[in-house]
Structure formats: C-alpha cells, structure tokens
C-alpha positions in Angstrom: 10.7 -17.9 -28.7 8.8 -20.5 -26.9 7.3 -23.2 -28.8 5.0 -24.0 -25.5 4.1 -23.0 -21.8 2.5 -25.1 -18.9 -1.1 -24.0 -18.3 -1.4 -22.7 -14.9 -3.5 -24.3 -12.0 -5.5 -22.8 -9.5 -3.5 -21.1 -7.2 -0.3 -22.6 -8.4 2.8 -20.8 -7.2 4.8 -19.1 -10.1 8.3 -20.9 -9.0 6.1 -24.1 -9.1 5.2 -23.3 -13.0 8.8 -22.7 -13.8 9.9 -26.0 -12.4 7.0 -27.8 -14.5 8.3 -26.2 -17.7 12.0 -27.1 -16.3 10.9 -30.5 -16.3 9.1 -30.8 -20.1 12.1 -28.5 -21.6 14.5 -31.5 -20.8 17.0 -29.0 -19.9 19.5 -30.1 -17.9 20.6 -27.1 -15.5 17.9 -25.0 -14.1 20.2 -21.8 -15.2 19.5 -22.0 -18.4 16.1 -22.2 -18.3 16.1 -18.9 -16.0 17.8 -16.9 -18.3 16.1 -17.9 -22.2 12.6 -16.8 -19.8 13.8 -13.9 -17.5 17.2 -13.2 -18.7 18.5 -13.9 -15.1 21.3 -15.9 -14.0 20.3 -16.8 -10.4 19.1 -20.0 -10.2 18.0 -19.9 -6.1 14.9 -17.3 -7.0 11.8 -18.3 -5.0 9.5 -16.0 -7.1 8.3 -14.6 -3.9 7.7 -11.8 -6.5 8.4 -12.5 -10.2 10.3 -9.8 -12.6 11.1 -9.4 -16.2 7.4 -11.2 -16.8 7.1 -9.1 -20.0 10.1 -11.1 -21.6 8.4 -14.2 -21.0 5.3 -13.1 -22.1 6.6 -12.0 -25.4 7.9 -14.8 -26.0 5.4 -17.3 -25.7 4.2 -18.2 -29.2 0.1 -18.0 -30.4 -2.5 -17.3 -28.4 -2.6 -18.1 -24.4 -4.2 -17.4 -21.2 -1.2 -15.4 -19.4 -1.1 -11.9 -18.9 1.0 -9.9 -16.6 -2.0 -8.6 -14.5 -3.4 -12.5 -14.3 0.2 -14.2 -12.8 0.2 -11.3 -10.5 -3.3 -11.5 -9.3 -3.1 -15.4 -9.4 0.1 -16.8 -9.0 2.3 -14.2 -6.9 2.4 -13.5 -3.6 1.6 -9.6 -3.9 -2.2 -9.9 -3.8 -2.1 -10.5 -0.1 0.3 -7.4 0.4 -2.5 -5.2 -2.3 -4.6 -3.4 0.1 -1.6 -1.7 2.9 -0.3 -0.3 -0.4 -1.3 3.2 -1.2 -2.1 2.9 -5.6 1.2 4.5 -6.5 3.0 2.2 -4.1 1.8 -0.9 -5.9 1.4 0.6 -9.4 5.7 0.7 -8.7 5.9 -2.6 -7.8 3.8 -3.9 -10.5 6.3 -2.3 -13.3 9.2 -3.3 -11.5 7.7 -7.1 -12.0 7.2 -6.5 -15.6 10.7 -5.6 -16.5 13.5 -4.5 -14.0 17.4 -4.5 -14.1 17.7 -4.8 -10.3 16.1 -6.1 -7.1 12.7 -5.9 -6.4 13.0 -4.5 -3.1 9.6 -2.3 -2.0 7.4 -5.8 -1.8 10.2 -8.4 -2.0 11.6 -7.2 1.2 7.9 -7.0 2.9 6.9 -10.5 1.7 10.1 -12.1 1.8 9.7 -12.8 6.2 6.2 -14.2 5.4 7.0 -16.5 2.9 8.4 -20.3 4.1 11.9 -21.2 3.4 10.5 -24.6 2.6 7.8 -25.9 0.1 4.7 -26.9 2.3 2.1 -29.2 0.8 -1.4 -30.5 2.2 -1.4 -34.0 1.7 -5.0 -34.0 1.1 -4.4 -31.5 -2.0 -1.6 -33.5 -3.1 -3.9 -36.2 -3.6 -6.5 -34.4 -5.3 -4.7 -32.7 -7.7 -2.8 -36.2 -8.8 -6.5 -37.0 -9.7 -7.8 -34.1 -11.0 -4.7 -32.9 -13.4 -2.6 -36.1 -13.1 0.1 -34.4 -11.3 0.0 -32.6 -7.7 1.9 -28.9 -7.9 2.2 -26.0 -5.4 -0.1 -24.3 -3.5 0.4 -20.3 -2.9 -1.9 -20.2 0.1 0.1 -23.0 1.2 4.0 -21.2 1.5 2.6 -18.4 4.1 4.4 -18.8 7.5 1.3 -18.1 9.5 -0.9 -20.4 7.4 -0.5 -23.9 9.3 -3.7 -25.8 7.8 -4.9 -25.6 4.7 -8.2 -24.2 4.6 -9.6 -26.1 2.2 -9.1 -29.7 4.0 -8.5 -28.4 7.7 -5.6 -30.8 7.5 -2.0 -29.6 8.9 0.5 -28.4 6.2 3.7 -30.7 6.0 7.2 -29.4 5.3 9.2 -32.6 4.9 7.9 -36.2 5.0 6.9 -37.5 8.5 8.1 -41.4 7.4 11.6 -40.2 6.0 12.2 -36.3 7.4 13.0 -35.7 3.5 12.5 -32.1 3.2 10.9 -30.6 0.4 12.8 -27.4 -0.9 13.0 -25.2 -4.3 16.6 -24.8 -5.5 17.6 -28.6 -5.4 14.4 -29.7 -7.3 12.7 -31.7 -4.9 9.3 -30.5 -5.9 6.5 -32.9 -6.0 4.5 -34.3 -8.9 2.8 -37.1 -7.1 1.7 -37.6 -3.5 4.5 -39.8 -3.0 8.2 -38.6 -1.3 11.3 -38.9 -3.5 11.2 -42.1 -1.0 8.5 -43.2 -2.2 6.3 -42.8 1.4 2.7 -42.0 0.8 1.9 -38.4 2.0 -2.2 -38.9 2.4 -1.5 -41.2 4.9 0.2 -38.6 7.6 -3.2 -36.5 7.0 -3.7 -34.9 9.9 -7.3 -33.1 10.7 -7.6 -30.1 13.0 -9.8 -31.1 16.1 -11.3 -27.7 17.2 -11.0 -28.7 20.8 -8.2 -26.0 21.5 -8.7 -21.8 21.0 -4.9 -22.5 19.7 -6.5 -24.5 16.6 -9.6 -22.2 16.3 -6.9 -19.4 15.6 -5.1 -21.5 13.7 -7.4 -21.9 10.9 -9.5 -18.6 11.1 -5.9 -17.2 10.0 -6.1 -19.3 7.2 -9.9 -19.2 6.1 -9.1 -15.0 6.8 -5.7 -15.1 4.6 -7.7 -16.9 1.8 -10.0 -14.1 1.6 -7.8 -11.3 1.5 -6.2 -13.0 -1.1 -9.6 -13.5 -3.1 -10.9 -10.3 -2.3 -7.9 -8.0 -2.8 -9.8 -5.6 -5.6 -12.5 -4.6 -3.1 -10.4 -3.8 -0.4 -8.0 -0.8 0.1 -5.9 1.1 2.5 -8.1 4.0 3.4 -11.1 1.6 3.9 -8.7 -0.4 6.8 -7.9 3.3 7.9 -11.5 3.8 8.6 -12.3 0.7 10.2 -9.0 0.7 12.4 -11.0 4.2 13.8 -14.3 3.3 13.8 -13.6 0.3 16.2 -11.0 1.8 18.0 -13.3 4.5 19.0 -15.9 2.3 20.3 -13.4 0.8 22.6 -12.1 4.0 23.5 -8.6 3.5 22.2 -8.6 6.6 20.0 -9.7 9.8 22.1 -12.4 12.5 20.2 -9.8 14.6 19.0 -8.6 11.5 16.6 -5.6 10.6 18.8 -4.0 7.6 20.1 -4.7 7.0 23.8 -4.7 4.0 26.4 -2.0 2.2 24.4 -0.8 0.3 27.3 -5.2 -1.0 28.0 -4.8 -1.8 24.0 -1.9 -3.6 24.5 -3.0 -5.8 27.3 -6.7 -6.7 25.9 -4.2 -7.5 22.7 -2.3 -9.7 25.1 -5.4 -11.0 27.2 -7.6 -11.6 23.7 -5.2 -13.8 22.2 -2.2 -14.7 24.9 1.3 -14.7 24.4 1.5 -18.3 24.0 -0.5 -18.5 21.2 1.0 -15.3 19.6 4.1 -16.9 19.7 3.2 -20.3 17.7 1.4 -18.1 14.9 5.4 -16.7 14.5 4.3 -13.5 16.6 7.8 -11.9 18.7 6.3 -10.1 22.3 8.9 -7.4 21.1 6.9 -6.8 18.2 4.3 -5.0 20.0 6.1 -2.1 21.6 4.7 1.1 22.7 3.9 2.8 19.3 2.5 -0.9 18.1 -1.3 1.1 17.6 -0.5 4.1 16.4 1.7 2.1 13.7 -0.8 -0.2 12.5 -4.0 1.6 13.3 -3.1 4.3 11.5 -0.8 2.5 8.5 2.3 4.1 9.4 5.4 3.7 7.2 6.2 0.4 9.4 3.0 -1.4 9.2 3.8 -4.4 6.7 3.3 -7.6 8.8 0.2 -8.7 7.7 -0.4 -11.3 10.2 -0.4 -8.5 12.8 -3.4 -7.3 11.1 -5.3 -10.4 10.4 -4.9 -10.4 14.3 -6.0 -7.2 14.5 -9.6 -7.6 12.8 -10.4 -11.2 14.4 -9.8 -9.3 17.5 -12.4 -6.3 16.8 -14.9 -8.5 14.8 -14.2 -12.3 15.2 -12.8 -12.4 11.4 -11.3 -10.4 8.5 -14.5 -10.8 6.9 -16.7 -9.5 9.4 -14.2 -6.6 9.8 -14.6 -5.4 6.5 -18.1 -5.5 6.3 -20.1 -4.8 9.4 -21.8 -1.4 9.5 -19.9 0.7 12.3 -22.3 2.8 14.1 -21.7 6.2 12.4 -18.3 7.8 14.3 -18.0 10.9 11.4 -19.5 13.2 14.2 -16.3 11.8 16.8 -13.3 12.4 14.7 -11.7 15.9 13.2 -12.5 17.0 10.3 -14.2 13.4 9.3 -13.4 10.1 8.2 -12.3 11.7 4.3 -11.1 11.8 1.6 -11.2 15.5 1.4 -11.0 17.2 -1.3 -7.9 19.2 -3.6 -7.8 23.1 -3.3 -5.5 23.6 -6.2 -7.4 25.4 -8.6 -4.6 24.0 -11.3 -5.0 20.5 -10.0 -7.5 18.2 -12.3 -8.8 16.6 -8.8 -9.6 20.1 -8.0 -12.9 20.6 -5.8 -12.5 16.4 -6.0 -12.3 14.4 -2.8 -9.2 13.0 -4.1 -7.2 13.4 -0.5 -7.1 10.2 1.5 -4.8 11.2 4.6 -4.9 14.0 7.2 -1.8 14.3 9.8 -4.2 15.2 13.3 -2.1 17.3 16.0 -2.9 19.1 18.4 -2.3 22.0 20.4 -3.7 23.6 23.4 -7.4 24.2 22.6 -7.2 23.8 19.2 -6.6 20.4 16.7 -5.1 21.0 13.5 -5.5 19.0 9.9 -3.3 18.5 7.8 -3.9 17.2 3.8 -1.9 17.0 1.1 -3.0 16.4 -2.7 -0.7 13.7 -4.3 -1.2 14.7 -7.3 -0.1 18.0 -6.7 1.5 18.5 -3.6 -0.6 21.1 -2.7 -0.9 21.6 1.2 -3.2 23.5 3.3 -4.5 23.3 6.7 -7.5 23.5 9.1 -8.3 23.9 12.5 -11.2 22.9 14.9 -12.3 23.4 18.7 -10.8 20.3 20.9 -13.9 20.3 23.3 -16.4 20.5 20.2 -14.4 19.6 17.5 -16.5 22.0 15.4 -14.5 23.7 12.3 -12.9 27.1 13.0 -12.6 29.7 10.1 -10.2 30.0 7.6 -8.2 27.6 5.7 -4.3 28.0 6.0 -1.9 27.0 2.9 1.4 25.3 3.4 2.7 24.6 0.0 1.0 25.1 -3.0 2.8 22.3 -4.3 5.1 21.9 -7.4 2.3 21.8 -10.0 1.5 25.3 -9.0 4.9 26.1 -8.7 5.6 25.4 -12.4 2.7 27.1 -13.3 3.7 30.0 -11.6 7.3 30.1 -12.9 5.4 30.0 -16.5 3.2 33.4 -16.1 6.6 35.0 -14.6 8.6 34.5 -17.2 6.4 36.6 -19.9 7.0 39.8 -17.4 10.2 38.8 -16.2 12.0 41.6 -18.4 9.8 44.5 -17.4 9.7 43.3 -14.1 14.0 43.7 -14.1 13.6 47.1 -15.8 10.7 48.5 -13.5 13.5 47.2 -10.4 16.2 49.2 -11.9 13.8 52.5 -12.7 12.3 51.8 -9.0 9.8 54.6 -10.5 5.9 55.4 -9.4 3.2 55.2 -11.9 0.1 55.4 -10.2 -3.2 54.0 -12.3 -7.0 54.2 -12.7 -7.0 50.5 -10.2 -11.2 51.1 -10.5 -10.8 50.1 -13.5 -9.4 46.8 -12.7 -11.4 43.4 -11.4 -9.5 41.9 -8.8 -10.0 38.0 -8.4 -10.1 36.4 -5.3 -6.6 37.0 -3.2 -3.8 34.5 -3.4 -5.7 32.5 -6.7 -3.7 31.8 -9.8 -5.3 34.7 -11.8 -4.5 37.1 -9.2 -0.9 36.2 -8.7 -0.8 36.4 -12.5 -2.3 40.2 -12.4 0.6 40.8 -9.7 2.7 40.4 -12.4 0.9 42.5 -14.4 0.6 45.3 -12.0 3.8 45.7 -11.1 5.8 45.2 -14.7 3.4 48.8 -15.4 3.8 50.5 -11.9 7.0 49.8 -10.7 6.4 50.0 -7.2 5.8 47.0 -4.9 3.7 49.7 -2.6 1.5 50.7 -5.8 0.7 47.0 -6.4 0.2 46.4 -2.9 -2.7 48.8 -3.0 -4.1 48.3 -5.8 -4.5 44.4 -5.2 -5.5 45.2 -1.7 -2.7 43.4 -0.1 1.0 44.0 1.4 3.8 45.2 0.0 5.8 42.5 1.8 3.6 40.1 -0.1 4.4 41.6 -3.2 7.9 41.6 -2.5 8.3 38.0 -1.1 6.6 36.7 -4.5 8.9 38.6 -7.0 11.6 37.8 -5.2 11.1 34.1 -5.3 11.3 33.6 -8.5 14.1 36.0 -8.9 16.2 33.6 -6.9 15.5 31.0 -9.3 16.3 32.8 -12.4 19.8 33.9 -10.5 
C-alpha cells in the first residue's frame, strides 16, 4: 500500500508524476518504484499511455483525487487521439490502461510517432510554476511533435539548454524541478517570443492554440461529427461529387499544397509522401489509416481557418446533396434493442451504372441490409435488400429451430404430404422473426417444403435453403 501520492498539476504529464513520487520515495533505482505501482519491470516507459492504473489506484491509501477516467482525461496523451476513435475502439483502450498483461498497442502505436523523444519545456512555464507550486513539472501539451510554442506564453519550446546543449530526457532522470539546467543556466533567460511576421509562425501556433482545444474539448467532439464536416465542406469545394464520392483528388491535393506549401508542411514534421493519391478519401472519410492527427488539424485550418471554427460553423444544409443523408440511420433488426433507433453511424457509398447503393451495418448486431437510389436524382428507389441478418439474429434463429428440430428430421425421413386449413393461419410479414419461426412450425406438421412454400406464400427453395442451414450446423 501507499502511505502517499503527489497531487497532480494541471496538465502534468503522468511519467512527470511518477518521477516526483520517485524523488519523495527516496528509492534509489527507478525499477523498483515501477513495479510496487504498476507491477512492471521496464524502467524506459514514457507513459505515452499508462497501464495497470487500477493497481496503483488500489493502492493508494484514504481518500484522493485520482480516478482512472481523471489521469486519462488529464494527464495521458489519449484525449487528443478521443474523437478518430469509434466508442468501442476507445472503450478497448481505456480497459487495456486499467489493467493489461501485454502491450498497449491500438493507441500506443498511434501516439507513439506524435509524442517527442525528448522532454520539452516552455521556459516561461517553468518559471511560473516554480512560483506558483514551488517546483516547475511537465507539460502534456508541451511533448507533441507538432506543438513548437507553447500556447499559453507564445514562447518557443526548448528541448535541451541553449547555454550548455544539456538535453533534457526521461529514463536518465534529468527532469526539471526548477527553471534552472542540471548546469545550473537559467532557462527564462533563452525565452523566445513568436513574432507573427511570417505565415510559417502564424501556423505554428494556430497548431498549438487548435491542439489545446481538441485536447479540452474531447467529450463534445466525435468521429461521425468530423465525418460530416469533412462532407459538408468538401462538397462546397466540389471535392466530393453528388453521388457522395471522392473526385478531383489531384485539385484537392494541390490547393492542399498551394494553401499551406511544402516548405511549411515539412517544418510542422509533415513527409510530401504522406499525401499520396488516396490521401482524401483516407482522411475525409476516416478510413482505417487515418491516425495522424496533425494531418487533420491541417485539414480544418484549411476549410475554416481553425479547429474551432471547423467544428462549429453552420454548413449550409448539404443533406439534399449526399445518398441517402448525412445519418446515423437507423437498425432493422427487429431482435436488436437499437431497433427502429438511428443507432448506425457509417454507410459504404458505391456505385454502379445508374444506380448508387448504401450500405449499413448495425454494430450491435451485425445486421446488414442495403439501399439504392437514382445517380442523376439521387432520390430513394424501392425496396430495402438484406445482406446479413447478423449473428444476434442468427442465435436467435438457431434457438426457435432447435424446439422443431426432431419433427423437422422425422417429417425429412417420412418426406409425406399433409395438406391444412392455411386460412386459418395469420401470416406475419415475410422474412420477420415470427414468420421464420412459423416456418418451422409449418413444416415440422406438413412435411413438405412445397406445402410450406404455399401456405407462407413464398418458395420452396426458400424453405429449403433455411432448413438446410441449420441442418449443416447441427451436422
């Protein structure tokens, strides 16, 4: 048990916490204190994302201020990763930080690129903080690549000490308390102020000020609300055509190029190879390969002049311009509990010939279907198609089979007639989980895939395709 724990400070990095209690315990090798908190034996561990909080946590005698939910949300890296995650994603990630036995690797591996090798202080904050808590400590906002100033101070970051080129790192313990080098230089002396004369710095720090809010604003924003404003924009500019595809890549790609210039891409930490052909269909559409979150701060200061403007400007209505609407749309398993629920937040457009097609797919679920509308109108054609009713339905199914699956076998082997009085019976609405469970029914009394073809007004191949499914998985 732990007889104490550092309070945290605003926006304190969780590896910069650790080393504070390192330094109170009067330990004298880093390993031990890493495995009496986490139960881990590396001693090199950034905390680019924390694990095995909840053995810490328990551990930390009386009452305190930490939670698992609070370090994440204010001390780890992940908030700024929050809203490209789709809930289950980062509801994964979250438990692995809690307790794991391996890697963190969805996350870790995302943040790890964005996250400097070195500790990067602003001198100005290093001063402050001496004053204000009587020791200076780590900034998170500080450690990402792309953020150069801080956007508190507009100063430039420093990664080593401009007197001495003493560099500050982690696993040595060169962390500072005071705003003074292990050299004892004076860091608030090398303050260095942004000037604004150069578009270079005006990018600089609207990266900052926009990484600061995603960070601060993570709870209100999510993927499917990016989604939509990737397509609302993109359709003003005429990058996505009516039918809700990608087109004029190559025009994107050079206003991209022209907007910004290749120069300055490349100082922000930006490779020219990173934008290849599929680069907006990737990112505009959050695509599996869309985790570089500079990429999309650059995105949104180029469509609205800031993350913040990006997120909250009305868009001039463009549900009449895209398939089947912006979403979600809603669950057609009658079994589902999101059924008739707009619980659906993705639809896979395609096209072909005259006609564009929809995809969606319940999560919850798996349930499939699809729909279709004119290219030239893009008004909805008739009929909705299923493509899976999913594995929930599927288990269901198996369920209702299994009470007739005897007189289902026997009326296979008899391969007997019995025609019935089918006025008597109410037939509910084709392909619906009450009338798949009256096929059942039907055909454990007539024995004949033709007889319950008629009298549930469908076709014997029907019939036949359903029994036989499940007889394959009984075999």
């Amino acid at each position: 048990m732990l007889n104490f724990f550092p309070c945290p400070y605003p926006d304190e990095d969780f590896g910069s916490i650790i080393h504070r209690y390192f330094k109170l315990s009067g330990r004298p090798h880093m390993k031990d204190i890493m495995n009496k908190l986490f139960q881990v034996k590396t001693v090199r561990n950034r905390f680019i994302l924390p694990k095995n909080l909840l053995i810490l946590l328990n551990n930390i005698l009386g009452e305190h201020s930490y939670s698992l939910e609070r370090i994440v949300k204010e001390h780890s890296y992940l908030p700024l990763m929050k809203p490209f995650y789709l809930a289950a994603e980062y509801h994964n990630i979250i438990e692995d930080i809690g307790m794991t036995k391996g890697r963190i690797v969805v996350g870790s591996d995302q943040l790890r690129h964005m996250i400097s090798n070195q500790v990067r202080y602003c001198p100005q904050c290093l001063l402050e903080d001496y004053q204000k808590f009587g020791e200076s400590y780590v900034h998170r906002i500080h450690q990402y690549k792309f953020v150069q100033v801080c956007p508190n101070h507009h100063t430039y970051l420093i990664s080593s000490c401009p007197e001495c080129q003493q560099p500050f790192l982690y696993h040595n313990r060169r962390l500072l308390g005071t705003p003074y080098c292990s050299n004892k230089h004076y860091l608030p002396s090398f303050t260095k102020h942004t000037l604004y004369t150069e578009t270079l710095e005006k990018l600089i720090h609207q990266v900052a000020d926009d990484t600061k809010f995603l960070i601060y604003n993570e709870k209100d924003i999510n993927i499917e609300l990016i989604r939509q404003r990737y397509r609302g924009h993109s359709l003003k500019k005429g990058y996505f055509s009516p039918n809700g595809l990608m087109q004029k890549n190559k025009s994107f790609i050079q206003d991209f190029f022209d907007f910004f210039s290749e120069k300055n891409l490349e100082v922000l930490g930006i490779k020219i190879n990173q934008i290849h052909r599929k680069f907006a269909q990737v990112y505009f559409n959050l695509q599996s390969n869309h985790y570089n979150i500079l990429i999309h701060i650059l995105l949104m200061i180029y469509f609205s002049g800031s993350v913040s403007n990006f997120l909250n400007q009305t868009i001039t209505d463009t549900e009449p311009f895209i398939p089947f609407g912006q979403g979600p749309w809603e669950c057609l398993n009658e079994l589902c509990s999101k059924y008739k629920q707009n619980s659906i937040e993705a639809c896979q457009r395609y096209s072909f010939r005259d006609v564009i097609y929809g995809k969606f797919q319940c999560e919850k679920c798996g349930y499939t279907y699809t729909k279709k509308c004119n290219r030239a109108t893009l008004q909805n054609l008739d009929g909705i198609y299923v493509r899976d009713r999913g594995w929930l339905w599927d288990k269901k199914e198996e369920e209702i089979y299994k009470l007739y699956e005897k007189e289902i076998q026997k009326a296979q082997i008899l391969n007997k007639r019995n025609r019935i009085l089918d006025k008597k019976i109410q037939i509910p609405e084709r392909n619906s989980f009450a009338w798949i469970n009256l096929l059942f029914q039907v055909y454990a009394n007539v024995k004949s895939y033709k007889e319950t073809a008629r009298i549930l007004k469908t076709t014997e191949i029907t019939v036949k395709n359903i029994l036989i499914k499940h007889q394959k998985k009984t075999a």
